[in-house]
C-alpha positions in Angstrom: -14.3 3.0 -1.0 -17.6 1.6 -1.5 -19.9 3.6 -3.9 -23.3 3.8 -5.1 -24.6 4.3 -8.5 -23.5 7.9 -8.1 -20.2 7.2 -7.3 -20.8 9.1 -3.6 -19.4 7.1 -1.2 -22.0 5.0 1.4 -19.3 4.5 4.1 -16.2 6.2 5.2 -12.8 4.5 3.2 -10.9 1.9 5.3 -7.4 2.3 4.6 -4.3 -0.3 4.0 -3.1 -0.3 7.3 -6.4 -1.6 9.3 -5.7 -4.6 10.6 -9.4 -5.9 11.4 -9.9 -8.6 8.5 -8.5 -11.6 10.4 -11.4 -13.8 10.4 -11.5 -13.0 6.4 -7.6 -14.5 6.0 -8.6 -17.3 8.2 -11.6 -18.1 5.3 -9.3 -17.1 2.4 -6.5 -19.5 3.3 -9.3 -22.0 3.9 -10.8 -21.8 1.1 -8.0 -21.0 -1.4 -4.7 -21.3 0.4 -2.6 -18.2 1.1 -0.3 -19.0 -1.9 -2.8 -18.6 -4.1 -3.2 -14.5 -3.3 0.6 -14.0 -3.6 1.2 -16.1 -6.9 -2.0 -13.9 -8.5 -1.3 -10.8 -7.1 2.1 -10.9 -6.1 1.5 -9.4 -2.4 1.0 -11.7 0.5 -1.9 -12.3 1.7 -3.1 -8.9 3.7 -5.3 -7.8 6.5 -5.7 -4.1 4.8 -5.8 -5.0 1.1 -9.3 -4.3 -0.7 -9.6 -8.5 -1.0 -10.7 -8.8 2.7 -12.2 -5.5 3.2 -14.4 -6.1 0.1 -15.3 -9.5 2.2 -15.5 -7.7 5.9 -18.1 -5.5 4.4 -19.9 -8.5 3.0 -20.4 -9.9 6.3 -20.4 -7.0 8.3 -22.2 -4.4 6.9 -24.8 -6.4 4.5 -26.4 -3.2 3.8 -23.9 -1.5 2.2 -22.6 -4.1 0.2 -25.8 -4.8 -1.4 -25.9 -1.2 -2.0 -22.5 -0.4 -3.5 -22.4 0.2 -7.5 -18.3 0.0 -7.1 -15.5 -0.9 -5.5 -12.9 1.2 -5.4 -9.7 1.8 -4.3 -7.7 5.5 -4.1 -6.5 5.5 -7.5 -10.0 4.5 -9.0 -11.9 6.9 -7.0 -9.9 9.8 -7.7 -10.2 8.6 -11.5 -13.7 8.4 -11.3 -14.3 12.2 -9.8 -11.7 13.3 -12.7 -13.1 12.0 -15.7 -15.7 9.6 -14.9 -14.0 6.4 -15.5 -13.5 3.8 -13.3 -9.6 2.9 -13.9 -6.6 1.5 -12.3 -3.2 1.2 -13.2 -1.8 -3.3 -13.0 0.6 -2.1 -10.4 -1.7 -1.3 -7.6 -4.4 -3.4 -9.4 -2.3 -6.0 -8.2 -1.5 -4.6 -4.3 -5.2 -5.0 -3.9 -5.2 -8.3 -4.4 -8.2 -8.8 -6.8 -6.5 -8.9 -9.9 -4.1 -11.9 -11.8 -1.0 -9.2 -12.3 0.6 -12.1 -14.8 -2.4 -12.0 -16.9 -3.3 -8.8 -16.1 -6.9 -9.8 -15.6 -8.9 -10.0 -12.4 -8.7 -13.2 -10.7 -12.4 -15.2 -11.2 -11.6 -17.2 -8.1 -11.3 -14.4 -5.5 -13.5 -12.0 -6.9 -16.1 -15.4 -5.9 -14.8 -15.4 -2.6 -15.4 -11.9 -2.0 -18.7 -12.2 -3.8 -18.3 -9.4 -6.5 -18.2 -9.1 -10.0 -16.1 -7.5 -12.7 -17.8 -5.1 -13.4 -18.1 -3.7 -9.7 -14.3 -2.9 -10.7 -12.0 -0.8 -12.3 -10.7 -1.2 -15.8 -7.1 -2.7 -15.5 -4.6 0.0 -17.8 -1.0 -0.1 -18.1 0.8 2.6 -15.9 1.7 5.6 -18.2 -1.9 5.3 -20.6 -4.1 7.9 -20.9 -7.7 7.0 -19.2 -9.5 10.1 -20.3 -9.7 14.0 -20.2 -11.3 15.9 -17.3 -15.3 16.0 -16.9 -16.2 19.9 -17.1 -16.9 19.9 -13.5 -13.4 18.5 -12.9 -11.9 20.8 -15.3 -13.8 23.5 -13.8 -13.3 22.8 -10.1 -9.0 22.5 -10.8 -9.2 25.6 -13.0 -8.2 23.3 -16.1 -8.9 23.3 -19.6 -11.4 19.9 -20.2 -8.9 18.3 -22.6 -6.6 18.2 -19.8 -6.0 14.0 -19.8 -5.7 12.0 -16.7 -2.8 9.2 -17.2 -2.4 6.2 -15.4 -0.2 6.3 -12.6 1.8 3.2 -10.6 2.0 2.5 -7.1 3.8 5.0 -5.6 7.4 3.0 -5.0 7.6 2.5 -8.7 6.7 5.8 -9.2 9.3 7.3 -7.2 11.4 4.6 -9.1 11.0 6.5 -12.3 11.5 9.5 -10.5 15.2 8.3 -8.9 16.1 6.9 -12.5 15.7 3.4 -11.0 14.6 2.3 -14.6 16.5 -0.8 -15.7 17.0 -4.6 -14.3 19.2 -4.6 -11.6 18.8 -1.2 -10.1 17.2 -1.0 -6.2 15.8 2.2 -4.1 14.8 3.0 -0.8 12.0 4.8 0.2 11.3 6.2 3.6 8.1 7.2 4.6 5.1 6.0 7.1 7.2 2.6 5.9 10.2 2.1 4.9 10.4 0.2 1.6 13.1 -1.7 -0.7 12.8 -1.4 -3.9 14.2 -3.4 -6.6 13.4 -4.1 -10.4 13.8 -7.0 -12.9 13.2 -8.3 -16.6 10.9 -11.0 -14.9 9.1 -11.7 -11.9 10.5 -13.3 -8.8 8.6 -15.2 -6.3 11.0 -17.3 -5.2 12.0 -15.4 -2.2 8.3 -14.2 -1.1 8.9 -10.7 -1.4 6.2 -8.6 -3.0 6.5 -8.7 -6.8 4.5 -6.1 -9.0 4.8 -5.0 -13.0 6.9 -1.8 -12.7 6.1 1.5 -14.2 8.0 1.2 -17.0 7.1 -1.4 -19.6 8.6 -4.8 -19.6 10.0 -4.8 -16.0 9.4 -5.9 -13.0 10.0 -5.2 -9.4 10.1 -6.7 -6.2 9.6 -5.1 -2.8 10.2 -5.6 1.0 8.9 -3.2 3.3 8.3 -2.3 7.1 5.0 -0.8 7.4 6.1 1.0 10.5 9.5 2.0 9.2 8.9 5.9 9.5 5.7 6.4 11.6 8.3 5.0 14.1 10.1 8.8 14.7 6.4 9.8 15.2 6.1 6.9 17.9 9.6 7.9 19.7 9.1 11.9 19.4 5.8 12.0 21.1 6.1 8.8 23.3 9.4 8.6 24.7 11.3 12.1 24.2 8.1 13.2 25.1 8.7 17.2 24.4 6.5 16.8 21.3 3.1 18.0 21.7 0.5 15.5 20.1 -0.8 17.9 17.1 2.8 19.8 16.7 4.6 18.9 13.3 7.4 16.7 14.4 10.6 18.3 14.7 12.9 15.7 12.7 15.8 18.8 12.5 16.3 18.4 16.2 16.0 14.7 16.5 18.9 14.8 13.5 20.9 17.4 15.8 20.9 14.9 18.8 21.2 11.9 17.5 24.1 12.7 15.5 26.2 13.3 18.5 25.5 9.7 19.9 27.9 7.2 18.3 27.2 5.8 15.2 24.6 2.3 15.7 23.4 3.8 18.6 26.3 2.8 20.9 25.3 -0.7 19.9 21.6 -0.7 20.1 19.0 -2.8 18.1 15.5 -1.4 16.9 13.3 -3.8 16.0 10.2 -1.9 14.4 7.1 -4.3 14.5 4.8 -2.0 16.1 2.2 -3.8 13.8 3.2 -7.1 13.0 6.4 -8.2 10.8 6.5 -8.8 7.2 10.3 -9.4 7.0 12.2 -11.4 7.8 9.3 -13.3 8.9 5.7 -12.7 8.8 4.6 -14.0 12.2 1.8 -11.4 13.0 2.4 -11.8 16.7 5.7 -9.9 16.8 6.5 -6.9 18.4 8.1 -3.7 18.3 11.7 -3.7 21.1 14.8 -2.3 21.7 17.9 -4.7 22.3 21.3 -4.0 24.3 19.7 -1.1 26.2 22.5 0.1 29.1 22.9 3.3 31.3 25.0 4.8 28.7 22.1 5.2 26.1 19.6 8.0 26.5 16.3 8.8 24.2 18.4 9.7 21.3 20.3 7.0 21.4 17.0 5.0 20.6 
């Protein structure tokens, strides 16, 4: 969300999963190599991360990036309404991919390739630190007492990592939502195997994630696209889906999903792939799939 002095926003947000900063990851790995963004931020090199949008708007829309005060993401936007400071926990510091999460210190290097400075950013705070209490509009507009403190927050898997007790090296979750994702924490960081790595909520650890951005949306897809009885706006009715499916044999009668509706990121990362079914035969129906 670009900003202005204000903090009002001068366009509306672009959100993680817009895909349309490709010639941007062409010029980063040109000019940097597309190492570089996953050894300082721990998250390959991605399409829909603030990075690239910060550069898209550069070259795309002049005007307002010579006019934004800020750049901000969700977490330091919503802090900035709330109490008026700019702030953003390491964890998803780092899944923006301007900040060094080893150091945790924005990264001089891409913050020149995206041609903004430090100070058009969010303080970096550890996850579980107060940032401040409530402005008295804030407080006001929530029905809150002003000394009501906002605390920084993580990114949401190691968030919901706390939540499920996943707290110590060695311990993995699952999370299913628009993507499915795998997480898994550690006393150090990993990036030997190229999955994502991030500092986890609690202090010390570390975590490292593999996800499928299309993991859930995908019951959306097959509810409204292929059993078809779905209206476009209705909430989609996962109870039935459940109900049928579980009368189909276990694994689908043998079926294989492969859901890259919008490119891979594991095993592989070759953005050309695409979403298909394998082993379909006349025995399978809808719910099958």
């Amino acid at each position: 969300v670009p900003v202005d002095q204000q903090g009002m926003p001068l366009r509306p947000a672009i959100v993680w999963n817009d895909s349309r900063c490709g010639d941007q990851q062409r010029a980063f790995e040109a000019a940097l190599g597309a190492e570089r963004m996953y050894h300082s931020s721990g998250w390959t090199l991605g399409r829909g991360l603030n990075a690239l949008q910060i550069a898209w708007l550069r070259q795309h829309e002049p005007q307002v990036f010579e006019q934004t005060a800020h750049f901000l993401s969700v977490h330091d936007f919503l802090s900035y309404r709330l109490t008026g400071q700019r702030a953003v926990d390491i964890s998803n510091a780092g899944i923006n991919q301007v900040a060094d999460i080893t150091r945790k210190a924005y990264d001089t290097d891409i913050l020149a390739f995206c041609g903004v400075r430090e100070e058009q950013l969010a303080r970096l705070v550890d996850s579980g630190r107060p940032i401040a209490p409530l402005t008295v509009r804030a407080a006001q507009a929530l029905g809150l007492r002003q000394d009501v403190l906002l605390v920084a927050g993580a990114h949401d898997q190691y968030a919901a990592c706390v939540g499920a007790g996943i707290n110590r090296p060695g311990r993995a979750m699952i999370g299913s939502g628009t993507a499915w994702v795998v997480t898994a924490l550690g006393d150090k960081a990993d990036f030997s195997r190229g999955f994502a790595q991030s500092r986890a909520a609690v202090e010390g650890l570390w975590g490292s994630i593999v996800s499928l951005s299309t993991g859930g949306v995908s019951l959306d897809w097959l509810l409204q696209s292929v059993i078809g009885d779905q209206p476009s706006s209705a909430k989609p009715d996962y109870v039935r889906l459940n109900e049928q499916a579980a009368q189909r044999p276990i694994g689908g009668g043998g079926l294989m999903f492969f859901p890259y509706f919008r490119n891979a990121s594991f095993p592989l990362p070759p953005a050309d792939w695409h979403a298909s079914f394998l082993g379909l035969d006349l025995s399978h129906d809808r719910y099958s799939m």
